[in-house]
PDB file of N, CA, C and O in Angstrom, chain B, residues numbered from 101:
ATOM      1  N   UNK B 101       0.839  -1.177   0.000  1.00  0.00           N
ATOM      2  CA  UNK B 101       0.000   0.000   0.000  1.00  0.00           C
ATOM      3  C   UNK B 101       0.888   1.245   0.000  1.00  0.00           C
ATOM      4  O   UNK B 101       2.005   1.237   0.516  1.00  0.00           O
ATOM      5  N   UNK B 102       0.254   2.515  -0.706  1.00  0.00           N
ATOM      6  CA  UNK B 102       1.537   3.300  -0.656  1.00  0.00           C
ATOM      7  C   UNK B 102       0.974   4.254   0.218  1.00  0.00           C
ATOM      8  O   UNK B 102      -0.241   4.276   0.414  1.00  0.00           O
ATOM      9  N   UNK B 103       1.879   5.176   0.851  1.00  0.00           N
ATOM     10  CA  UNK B 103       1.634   6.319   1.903  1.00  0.00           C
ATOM     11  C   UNK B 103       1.521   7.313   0.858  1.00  0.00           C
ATOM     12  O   UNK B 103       1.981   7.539  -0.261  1.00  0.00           O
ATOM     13  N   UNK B 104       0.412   7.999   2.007  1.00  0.00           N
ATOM     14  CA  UNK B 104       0.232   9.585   1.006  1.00  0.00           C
ATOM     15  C   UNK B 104       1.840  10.129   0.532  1.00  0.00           C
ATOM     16  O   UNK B 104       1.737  10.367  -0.672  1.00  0.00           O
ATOM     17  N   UNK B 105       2.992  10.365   0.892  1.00  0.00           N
ATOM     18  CA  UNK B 105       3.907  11.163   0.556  1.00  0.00           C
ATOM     19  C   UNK B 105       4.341  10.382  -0.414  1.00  0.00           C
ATOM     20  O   UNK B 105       4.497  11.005  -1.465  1.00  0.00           O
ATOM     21  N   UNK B 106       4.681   8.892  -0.487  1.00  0.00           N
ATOM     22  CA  UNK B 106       4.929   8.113  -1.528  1.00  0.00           C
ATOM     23  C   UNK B 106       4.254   8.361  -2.943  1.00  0.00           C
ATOM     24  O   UNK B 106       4.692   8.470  -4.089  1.00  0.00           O
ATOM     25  N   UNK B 107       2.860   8.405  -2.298  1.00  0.00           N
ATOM     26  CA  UNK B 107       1.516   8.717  -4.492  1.00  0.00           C
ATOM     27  C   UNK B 107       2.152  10.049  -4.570  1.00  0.00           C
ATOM     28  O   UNK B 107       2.336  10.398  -5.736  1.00  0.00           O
ATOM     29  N   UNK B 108       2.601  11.024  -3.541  1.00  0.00           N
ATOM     30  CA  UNK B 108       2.252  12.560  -3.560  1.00  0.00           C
ATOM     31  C   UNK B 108       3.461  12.706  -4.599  1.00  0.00           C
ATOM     32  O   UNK B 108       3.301  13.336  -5.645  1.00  0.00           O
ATOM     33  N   UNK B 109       4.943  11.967  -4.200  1.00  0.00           N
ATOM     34  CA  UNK B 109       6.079  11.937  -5.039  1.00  0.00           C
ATOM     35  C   UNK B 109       6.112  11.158  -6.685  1.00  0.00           C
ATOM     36  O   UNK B 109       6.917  11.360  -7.595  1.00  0.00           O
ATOM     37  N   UNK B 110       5.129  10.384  -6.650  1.00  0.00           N
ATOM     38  CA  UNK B 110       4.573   9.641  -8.190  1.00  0.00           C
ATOM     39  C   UNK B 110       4.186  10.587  -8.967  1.00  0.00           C
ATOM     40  O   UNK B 110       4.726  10.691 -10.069  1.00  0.00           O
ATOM     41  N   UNK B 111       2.991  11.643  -8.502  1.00  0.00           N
ATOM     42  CA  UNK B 111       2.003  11.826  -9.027  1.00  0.00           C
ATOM     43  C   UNK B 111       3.214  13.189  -9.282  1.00  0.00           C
ATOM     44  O   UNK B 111       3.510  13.546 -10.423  1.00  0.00           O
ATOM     45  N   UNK B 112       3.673  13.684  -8.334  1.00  0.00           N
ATOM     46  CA  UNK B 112       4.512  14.887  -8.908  1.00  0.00           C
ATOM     47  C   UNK B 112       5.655  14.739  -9.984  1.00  0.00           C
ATOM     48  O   UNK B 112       6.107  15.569 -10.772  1.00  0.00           O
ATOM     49  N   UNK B 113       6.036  13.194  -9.728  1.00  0.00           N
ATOM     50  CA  UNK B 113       6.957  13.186 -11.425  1.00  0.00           C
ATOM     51  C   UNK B 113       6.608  12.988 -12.704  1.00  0.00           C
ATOM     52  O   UNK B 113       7.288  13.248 -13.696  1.00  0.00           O
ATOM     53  N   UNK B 114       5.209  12.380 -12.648  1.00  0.00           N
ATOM     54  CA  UNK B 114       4.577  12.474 -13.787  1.00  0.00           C
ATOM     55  C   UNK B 114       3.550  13.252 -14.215  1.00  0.00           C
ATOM     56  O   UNK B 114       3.082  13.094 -15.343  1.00  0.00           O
ATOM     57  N   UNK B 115       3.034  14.282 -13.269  1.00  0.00           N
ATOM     58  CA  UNK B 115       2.259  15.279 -13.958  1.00  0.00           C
ATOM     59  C   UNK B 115       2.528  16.432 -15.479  1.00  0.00           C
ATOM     60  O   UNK B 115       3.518  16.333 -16.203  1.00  0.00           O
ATOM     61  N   UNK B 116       1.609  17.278 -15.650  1.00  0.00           N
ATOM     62  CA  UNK B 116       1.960  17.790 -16.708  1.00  0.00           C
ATOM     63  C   UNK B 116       1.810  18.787 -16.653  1.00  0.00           C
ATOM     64  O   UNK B 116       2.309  19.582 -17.450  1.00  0.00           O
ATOM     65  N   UNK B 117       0.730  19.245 -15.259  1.00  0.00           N
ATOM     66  CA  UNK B 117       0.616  20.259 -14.901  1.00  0.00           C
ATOM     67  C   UNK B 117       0.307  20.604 -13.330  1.00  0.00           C
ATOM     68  O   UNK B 117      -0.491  19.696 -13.096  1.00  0.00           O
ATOM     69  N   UNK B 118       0.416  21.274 -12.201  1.00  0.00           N
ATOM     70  CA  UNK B 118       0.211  21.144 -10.585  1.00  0.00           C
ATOM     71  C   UNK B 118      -1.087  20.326 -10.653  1.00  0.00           C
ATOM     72  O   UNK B 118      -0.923  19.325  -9.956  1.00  0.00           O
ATOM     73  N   UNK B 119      -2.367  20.342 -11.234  1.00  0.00           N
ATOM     74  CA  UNK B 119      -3.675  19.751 -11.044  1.00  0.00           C
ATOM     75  C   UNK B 119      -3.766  18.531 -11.625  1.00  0.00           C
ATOM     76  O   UNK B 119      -4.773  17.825 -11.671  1.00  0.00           O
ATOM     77  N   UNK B 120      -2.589  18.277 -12.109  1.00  0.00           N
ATOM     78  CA  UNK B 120      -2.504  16.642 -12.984  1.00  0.00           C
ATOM     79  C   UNK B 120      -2.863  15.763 -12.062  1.00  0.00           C
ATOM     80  O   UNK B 120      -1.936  15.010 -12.361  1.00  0.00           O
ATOM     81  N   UNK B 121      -3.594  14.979 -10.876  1.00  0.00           N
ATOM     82  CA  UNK B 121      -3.835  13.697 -10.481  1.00  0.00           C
ATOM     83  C   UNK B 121      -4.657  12.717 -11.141  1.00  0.00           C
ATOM     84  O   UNK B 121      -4.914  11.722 -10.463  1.00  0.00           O
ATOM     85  N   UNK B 122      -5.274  12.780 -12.662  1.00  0.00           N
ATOM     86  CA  UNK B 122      -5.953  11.426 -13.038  1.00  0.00           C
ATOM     87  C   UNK B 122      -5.568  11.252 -14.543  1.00  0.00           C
ATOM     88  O   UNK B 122      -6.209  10.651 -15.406  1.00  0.00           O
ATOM     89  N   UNK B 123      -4.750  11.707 -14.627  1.00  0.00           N
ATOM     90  CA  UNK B 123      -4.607  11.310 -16.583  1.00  0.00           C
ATOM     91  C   UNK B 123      -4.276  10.114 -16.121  1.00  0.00           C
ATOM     92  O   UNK B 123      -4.273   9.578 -15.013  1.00  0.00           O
ATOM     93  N   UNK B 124      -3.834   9.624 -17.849  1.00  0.00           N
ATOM     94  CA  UNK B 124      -3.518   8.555 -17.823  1.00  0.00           C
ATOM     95  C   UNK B 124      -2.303   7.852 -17.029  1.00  0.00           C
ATOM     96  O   UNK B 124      -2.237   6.997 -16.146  1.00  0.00           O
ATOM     97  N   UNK B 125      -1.213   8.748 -17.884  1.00  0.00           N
ATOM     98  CA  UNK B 125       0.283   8.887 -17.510  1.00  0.00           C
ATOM     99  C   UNK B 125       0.517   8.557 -15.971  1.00  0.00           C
ATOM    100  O   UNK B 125       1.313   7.739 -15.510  1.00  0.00           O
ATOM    101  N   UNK B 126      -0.572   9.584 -15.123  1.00  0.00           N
ATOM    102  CA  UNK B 126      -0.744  10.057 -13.628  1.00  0.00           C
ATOM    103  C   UNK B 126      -1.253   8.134 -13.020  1.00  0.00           C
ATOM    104  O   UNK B 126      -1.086   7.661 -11.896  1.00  0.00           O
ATOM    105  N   UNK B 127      -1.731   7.604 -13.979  1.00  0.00           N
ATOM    106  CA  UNK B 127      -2.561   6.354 -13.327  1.00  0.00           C
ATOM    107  C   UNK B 127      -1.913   5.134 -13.420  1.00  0.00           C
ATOM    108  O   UNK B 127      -1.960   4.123 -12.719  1.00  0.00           O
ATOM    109  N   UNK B 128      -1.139   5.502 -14.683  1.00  0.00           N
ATOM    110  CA  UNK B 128      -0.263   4.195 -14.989  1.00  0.00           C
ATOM    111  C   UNK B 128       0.819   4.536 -13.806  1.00  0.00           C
ATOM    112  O   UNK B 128       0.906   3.816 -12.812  1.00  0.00           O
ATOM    113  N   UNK B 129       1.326   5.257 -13.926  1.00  0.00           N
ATOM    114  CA  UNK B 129       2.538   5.607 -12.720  1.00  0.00           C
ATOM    115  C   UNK B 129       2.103   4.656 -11.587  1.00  0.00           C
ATOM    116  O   UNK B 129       2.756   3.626 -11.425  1.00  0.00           O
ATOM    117  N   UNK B 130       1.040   4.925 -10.782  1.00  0.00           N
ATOM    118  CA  UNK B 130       0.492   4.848  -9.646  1.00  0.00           C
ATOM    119  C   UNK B 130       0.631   3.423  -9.589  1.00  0.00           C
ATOM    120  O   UNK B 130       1.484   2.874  -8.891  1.00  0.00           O
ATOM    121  N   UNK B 131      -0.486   2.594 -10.572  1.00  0.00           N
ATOM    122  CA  UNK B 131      -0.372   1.315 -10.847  1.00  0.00           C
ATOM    123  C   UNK B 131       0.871   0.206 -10.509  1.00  0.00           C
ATOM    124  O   UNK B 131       1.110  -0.758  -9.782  1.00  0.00           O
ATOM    125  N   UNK B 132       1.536   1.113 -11.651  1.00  0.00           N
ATOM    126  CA  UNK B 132       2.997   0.332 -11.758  1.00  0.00           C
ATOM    127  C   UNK B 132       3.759   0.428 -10.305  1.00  0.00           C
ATOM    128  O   UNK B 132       3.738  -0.652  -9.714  1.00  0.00           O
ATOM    129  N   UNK B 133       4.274   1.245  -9.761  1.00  0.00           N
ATOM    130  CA  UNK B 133       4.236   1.526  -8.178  1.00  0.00           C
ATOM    131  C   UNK B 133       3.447   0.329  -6.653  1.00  0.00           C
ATOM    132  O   UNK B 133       3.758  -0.205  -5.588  1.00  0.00           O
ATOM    133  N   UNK B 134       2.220   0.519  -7.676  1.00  0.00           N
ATOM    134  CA  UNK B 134       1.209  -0.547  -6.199  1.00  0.00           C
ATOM    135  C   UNK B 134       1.851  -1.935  -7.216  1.00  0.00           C
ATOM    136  O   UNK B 134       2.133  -2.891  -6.493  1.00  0.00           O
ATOM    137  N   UNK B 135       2.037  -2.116  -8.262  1.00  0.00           N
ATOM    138  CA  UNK B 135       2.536  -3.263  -9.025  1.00  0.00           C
ATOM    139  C   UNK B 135       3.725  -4.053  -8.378  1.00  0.00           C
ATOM    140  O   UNK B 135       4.058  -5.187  -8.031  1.00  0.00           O
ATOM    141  N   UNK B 136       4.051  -3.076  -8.417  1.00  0.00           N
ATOM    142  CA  UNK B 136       5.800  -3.564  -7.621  1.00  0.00           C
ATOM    143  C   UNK B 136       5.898  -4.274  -6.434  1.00  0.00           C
ATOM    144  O   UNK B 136       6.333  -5.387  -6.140  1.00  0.00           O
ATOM    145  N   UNK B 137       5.169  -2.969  -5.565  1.00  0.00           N
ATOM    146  CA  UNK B 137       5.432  -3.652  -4.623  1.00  0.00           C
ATOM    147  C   UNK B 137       4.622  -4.820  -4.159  1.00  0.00           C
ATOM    148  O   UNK B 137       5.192  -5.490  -3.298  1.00  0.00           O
ATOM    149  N   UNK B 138       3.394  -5.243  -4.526  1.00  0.00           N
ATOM    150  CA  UNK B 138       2.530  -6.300  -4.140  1.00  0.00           C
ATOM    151  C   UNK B 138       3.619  -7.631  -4.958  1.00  0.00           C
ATOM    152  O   UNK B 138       3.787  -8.743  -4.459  1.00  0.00           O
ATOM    153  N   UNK B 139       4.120  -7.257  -6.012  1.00  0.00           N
ATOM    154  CA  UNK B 139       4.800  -8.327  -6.530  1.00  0.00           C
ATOM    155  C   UNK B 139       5.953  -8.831  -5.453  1.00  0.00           C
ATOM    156  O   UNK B 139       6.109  -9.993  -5.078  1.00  0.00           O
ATOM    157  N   UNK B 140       6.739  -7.652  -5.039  1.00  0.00           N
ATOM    158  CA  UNK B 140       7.488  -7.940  -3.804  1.00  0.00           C
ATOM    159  C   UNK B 140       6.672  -8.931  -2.539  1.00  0.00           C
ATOM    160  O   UNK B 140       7.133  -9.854  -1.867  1.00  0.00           O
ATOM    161  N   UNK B 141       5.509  -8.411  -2.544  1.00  0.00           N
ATOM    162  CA  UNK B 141       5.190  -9.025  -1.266  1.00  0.00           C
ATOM    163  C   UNK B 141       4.724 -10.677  -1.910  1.00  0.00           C
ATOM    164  O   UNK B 141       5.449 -11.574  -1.480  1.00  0.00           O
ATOM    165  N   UNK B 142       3.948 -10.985  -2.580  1.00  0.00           N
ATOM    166  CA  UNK B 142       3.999 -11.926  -3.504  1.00  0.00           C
ATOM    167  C   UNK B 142       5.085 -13.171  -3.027  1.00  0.00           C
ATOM    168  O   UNK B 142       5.218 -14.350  -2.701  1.00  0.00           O
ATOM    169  N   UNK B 143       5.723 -11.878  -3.274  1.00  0.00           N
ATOM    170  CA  UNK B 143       7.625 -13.257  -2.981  1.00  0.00           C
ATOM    171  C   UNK B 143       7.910 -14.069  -1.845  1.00  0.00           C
ATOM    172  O   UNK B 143       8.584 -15.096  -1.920  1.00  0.00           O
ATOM    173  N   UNK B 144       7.333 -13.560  -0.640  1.00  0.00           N
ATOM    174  CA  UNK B 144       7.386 -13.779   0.484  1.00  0.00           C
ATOM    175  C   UNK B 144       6.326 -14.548   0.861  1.00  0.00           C
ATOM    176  O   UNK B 144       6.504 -15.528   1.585  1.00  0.00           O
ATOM    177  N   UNK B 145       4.948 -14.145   0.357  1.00  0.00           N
ATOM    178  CA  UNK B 145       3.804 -15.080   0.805  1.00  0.00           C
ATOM    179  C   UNK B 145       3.481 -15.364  -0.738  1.00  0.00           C
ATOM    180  O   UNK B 145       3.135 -14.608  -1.646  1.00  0.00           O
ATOM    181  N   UNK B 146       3.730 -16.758  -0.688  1.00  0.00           N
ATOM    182  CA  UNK B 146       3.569 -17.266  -1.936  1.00  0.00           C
ATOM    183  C   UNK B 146       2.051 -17.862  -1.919  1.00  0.00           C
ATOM    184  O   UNK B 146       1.367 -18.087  -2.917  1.00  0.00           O
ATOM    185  N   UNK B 147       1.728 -18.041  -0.731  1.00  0.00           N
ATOM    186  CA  UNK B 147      -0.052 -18.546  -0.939  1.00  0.00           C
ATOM    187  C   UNK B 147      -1.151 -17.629  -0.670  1.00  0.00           C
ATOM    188  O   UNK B 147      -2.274 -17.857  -0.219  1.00  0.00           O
ATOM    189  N   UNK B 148      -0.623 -16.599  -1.020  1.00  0.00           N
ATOM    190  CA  UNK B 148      -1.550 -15.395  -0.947  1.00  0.00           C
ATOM    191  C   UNK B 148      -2.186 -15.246  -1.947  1.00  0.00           C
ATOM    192  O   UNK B 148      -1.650 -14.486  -2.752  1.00  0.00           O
ATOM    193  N   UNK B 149      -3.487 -15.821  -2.355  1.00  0.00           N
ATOM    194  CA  UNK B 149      -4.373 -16.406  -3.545  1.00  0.00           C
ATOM    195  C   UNK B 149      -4.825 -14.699  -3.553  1.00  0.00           C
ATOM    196  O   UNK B 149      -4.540 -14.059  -4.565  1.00  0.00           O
ATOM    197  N   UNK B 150      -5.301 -14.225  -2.777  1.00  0.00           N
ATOM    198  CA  UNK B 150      -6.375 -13.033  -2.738  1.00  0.00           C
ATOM    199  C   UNK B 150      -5.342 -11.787  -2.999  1.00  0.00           C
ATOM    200  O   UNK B 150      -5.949 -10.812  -3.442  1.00  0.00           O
ATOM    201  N   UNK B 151      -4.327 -11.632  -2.883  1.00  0.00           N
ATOM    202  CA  UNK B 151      -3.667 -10.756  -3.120  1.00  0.00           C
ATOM    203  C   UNK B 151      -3.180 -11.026  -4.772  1.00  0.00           C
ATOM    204  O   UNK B 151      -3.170 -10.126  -5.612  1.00  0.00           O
ATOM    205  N   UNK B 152      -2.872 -12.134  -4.982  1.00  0.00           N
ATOM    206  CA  UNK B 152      -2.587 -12.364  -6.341  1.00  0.00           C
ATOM    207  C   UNK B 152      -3.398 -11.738  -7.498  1.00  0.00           C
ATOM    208  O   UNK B 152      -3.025 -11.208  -8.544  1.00  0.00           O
ATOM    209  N   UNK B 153      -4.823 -12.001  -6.899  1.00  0.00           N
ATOM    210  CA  UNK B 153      -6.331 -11.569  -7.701  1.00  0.00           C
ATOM    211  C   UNK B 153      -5.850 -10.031  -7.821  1.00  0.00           C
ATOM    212  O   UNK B 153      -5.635  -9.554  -8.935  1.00  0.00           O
ATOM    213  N   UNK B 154      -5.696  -9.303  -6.695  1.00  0.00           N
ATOM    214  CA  UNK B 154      -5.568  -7.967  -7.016  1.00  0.00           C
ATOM    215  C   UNK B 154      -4.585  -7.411  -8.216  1.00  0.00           C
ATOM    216  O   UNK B 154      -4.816  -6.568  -9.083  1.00  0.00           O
ATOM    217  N   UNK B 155      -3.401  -8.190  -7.949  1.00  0.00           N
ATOM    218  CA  UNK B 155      -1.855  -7.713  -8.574  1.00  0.00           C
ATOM    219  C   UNK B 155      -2.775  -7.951 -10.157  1.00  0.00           C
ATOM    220  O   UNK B 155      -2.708  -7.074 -11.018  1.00  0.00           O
ATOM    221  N   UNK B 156      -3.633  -9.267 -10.391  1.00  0.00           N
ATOM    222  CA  UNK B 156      -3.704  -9.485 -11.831  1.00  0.00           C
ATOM    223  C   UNK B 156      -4.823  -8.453 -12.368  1.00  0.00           C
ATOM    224  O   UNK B 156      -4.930  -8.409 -13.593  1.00  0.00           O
ATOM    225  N   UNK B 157      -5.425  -7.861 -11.831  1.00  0.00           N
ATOM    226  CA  UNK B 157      -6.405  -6.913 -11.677  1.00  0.00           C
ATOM    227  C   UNK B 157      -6.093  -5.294 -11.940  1.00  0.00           C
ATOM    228  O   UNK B 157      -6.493  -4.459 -12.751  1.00  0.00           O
ATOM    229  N   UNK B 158      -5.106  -5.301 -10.748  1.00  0.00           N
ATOM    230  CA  UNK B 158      -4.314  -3.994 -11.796  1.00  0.00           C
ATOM    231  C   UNK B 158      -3.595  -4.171 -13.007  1.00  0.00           C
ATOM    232  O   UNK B 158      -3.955  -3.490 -13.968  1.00  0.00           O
ATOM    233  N   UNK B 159      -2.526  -5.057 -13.157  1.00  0.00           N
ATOM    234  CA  UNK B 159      -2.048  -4.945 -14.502  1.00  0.00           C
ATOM    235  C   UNK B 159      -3.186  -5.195 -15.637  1.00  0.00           C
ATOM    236  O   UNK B 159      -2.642  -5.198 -16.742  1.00  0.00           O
ATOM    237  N   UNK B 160      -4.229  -5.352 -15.701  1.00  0.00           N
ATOM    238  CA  UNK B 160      -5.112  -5.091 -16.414  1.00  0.00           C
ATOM    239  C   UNK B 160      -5.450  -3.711 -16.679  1.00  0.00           C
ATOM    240  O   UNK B 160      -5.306  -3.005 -17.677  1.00  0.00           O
ATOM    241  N   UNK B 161      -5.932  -3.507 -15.539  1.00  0.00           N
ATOM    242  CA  UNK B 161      -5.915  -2.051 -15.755  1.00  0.00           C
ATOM    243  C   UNK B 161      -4.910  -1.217 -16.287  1.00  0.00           C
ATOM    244  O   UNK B 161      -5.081  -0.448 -17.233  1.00  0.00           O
ATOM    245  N   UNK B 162      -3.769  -1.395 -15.610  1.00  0.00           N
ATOM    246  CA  UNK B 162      -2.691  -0.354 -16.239  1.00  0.00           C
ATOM    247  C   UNK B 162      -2.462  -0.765 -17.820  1.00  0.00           C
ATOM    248  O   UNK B 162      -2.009   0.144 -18.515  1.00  0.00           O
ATOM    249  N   UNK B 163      -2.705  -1.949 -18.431  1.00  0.00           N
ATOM    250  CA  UNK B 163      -2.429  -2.140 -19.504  1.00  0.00           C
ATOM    251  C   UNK B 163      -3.781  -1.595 -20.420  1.00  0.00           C
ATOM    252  O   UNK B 163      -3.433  -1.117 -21.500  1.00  0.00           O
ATOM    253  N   UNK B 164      -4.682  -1.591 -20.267  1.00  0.00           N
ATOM    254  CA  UNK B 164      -6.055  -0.624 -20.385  1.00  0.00           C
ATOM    255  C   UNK B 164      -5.764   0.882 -20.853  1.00  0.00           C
ATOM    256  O   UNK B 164      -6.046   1.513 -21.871  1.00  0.00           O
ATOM    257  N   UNK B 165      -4.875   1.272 -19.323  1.00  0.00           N
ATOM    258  CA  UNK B 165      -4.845   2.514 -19.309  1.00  0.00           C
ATOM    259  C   UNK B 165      -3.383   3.095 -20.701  1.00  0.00           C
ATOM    260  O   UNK B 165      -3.425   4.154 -21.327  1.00  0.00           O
ATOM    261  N   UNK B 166      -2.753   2.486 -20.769  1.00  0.00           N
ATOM    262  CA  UNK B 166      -1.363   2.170 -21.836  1.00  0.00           C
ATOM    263  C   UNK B 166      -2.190   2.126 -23.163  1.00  0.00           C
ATOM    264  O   UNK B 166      -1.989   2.960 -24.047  1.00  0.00           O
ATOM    265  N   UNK B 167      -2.932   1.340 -23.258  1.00  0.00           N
ATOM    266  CA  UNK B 167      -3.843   1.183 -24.504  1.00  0.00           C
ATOM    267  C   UNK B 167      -4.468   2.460 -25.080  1.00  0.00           C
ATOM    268  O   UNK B 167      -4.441   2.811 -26.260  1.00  0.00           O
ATOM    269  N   UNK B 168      -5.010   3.065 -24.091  1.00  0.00           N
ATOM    270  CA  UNK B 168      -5.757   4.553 -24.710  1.00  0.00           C
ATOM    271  C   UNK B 168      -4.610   5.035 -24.313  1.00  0.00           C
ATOM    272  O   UNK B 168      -4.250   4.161 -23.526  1.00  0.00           O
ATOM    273  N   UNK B 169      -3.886   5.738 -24.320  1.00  0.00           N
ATOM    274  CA  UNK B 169      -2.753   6.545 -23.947  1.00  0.00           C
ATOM    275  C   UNK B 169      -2.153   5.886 -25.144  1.00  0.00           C
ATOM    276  O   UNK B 169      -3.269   6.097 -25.618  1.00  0.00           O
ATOM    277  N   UNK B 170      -1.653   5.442 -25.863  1.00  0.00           N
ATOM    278  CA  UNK B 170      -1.405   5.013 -26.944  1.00  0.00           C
ATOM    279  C   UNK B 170      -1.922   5.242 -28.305  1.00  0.00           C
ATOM    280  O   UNK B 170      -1.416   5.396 -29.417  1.00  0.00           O
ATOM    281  N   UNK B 171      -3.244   5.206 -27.765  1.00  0.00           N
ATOM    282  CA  UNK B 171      -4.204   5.175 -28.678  1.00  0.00           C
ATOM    283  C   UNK B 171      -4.171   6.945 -29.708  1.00  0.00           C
ATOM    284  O   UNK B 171      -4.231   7.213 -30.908  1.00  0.00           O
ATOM    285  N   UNK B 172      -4.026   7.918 -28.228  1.00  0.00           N
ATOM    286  CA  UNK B 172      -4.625   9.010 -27.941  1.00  0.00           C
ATOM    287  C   UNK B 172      -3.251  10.026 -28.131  1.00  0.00           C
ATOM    288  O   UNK B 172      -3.294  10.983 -28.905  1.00  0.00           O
ATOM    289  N   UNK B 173      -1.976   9.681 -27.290  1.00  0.00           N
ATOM    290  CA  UNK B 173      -1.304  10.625 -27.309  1.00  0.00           C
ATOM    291  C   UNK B 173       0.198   9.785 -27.273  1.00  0.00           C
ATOM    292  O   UNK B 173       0.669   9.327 -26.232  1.00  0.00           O
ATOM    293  N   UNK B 174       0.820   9.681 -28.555  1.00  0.00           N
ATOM    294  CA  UNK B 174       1.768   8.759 -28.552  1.00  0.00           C
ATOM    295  C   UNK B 174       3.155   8.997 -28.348  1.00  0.00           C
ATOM    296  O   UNK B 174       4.070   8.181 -28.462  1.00  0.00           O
ATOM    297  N   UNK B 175       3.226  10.346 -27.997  1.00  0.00           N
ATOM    298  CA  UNK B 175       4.409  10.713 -27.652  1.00  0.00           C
ATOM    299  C   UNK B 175       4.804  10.739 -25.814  1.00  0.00           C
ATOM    300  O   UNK B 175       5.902  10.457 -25.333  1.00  0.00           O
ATOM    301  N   UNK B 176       3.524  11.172 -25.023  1.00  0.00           N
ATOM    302  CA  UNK B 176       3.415  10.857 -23.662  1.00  0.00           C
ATOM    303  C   UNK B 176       3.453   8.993 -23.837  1.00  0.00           C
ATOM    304  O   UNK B 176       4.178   8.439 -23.011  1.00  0.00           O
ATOM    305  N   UNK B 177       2.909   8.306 -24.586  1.00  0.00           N
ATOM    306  CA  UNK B 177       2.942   6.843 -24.605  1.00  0.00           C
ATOM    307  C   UNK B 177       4.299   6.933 -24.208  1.00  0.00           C
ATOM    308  O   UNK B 177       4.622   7.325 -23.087  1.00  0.00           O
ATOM    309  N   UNK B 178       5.203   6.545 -25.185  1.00  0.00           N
ATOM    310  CA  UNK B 178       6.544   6.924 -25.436  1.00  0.00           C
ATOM    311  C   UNK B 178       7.340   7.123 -24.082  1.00  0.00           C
ATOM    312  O   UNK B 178       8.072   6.296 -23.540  1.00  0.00           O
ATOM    313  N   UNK B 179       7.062   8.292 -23.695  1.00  0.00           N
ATOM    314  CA  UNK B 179       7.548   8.801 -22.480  1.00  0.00           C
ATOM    315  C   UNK B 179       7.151   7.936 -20.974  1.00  0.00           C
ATOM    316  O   UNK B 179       7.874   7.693 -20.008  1.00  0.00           O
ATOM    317  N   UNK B 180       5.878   7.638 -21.199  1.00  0.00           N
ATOM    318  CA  UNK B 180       5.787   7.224 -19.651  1.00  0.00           C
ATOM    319  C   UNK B 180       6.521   5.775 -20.015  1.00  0.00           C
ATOM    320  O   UNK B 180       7.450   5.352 -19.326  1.00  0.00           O
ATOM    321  N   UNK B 181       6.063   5.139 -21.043  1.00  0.00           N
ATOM    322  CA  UNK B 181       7.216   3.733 -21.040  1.00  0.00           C
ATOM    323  C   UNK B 181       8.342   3.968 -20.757  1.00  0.00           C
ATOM    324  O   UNK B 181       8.783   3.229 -19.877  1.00  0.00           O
ATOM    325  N   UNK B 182       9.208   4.912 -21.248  1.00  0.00           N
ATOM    326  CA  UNK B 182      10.618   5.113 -21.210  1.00  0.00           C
ATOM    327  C   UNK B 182      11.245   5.317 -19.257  1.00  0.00           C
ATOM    328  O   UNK B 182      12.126   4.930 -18.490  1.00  0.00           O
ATOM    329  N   UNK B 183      10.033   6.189 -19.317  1.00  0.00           N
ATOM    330  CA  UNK B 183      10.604   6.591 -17.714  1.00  0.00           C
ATOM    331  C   UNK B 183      10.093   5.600 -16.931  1.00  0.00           C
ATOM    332  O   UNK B 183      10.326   5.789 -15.737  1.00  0.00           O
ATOM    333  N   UNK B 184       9.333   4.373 -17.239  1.00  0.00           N
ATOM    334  CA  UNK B 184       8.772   3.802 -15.937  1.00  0.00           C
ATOM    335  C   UNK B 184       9.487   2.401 -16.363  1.00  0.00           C
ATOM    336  O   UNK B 184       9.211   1.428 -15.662  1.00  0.00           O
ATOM    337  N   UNK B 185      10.350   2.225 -17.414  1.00  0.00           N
ATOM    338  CA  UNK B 185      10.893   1.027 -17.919  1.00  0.00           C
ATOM    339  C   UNK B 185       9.884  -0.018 -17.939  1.00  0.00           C
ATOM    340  O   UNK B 185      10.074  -1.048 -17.292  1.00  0.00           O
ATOM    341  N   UNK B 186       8.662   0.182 -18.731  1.00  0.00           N
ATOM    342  CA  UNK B 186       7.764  -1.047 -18.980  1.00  0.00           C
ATOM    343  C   UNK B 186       7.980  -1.274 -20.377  1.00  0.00           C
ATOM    344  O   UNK B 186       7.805  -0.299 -21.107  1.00  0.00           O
ATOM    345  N   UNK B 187       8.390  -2.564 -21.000  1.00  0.00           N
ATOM    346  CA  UNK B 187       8.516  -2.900 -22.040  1.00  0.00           C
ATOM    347  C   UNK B 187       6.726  -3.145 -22.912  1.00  0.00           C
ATOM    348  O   UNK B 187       5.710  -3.130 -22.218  1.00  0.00           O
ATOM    349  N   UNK B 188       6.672  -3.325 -24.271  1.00  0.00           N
ATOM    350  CA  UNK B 188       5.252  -3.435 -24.979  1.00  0.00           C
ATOM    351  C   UNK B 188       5.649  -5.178 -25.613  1.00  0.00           C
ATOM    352  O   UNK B 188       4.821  -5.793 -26.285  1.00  0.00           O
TER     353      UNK B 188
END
């Protein structure tokens, strides 16, 4: 789970503008972030069925959200891949 100062530091490297909290860019960030670390935890409790559901649940989503952001504005595409090192 991330702490407010943790999203507060996400959301400030990928905005585009001070009021940026829901684009796309702003969501995939976030995602990829709660991604990580549940995958970390993952590692440790390997029979954590219900947590698994979640992890596969967001990367849906974030790959959703990659899709229109792609779709829509392909140079931010571009960019948030580059800076968040997610391969296509």
């Amino acid at each position: 789970m991330l702490t407010k100062t943790q999203k507060a530091r996400v959301v400030k490297a990928t905005q585009k503008h001070d009021t940026d909290t829901g684009s796309a860019a702003v969501q995939i960030a976030l995602l990829t972030k709660k991604i990580n670390e549940l995958a970390a935890h993952l590692k440790k409790h390997l029979k954590d069925k219900h947590s698994r559901r979640g992890l596969l649940q967001m990367v849906a989503d974030r790959r959703t959200h990659l899709k229109y952001l792609e779709a829509s504005d392909k140079k931010e595409y571009a960019r948030i891949v580059k800076t968040l090192g997610l391969k296509k």
